[in-house]
C-alpha positions, 0 to 999 in steps of 0.5 A: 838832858840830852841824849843821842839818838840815831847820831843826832843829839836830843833834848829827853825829859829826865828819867824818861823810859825806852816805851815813853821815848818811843811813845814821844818819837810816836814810833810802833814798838812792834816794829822796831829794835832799840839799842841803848849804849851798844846792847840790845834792848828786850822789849819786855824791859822797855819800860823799865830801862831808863835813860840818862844824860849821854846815852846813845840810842839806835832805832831801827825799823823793821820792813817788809817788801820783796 
């Protein structure tokens, strides 16, 4: 199925979970906010939110510095 992450058109696995794209991009879920077709998604529910075909996806990534 494809998906768009971050603006870019993705191939995902059918019924793939938040935690397990996360796991697949290899990125820190403590790090980072996902919103899934425009609504924030909580950490507690990322394992059990799951995608489907031509949902839009945004990662961002928190980081420190001053």
């Amino acid at each position: 199925m494809q998906i768009v992450l971050n603006g870019d058109s993705v191939e995902c696995v059918a019924g793939s979970s938040v935690a397990s794209l996360l796991v697949t991009l290899e990125v820190a879920r403590e790090r980072v906010a996902v919103e899934l077709n425009a609504a924030i998604v909580p950490k507690a529910d990322y394992e059990k939110r799951l995608l489907a075909d031509g949902d839009k996806i945004e990662i961002v990534h928190f980081v420190g510095g001053g």
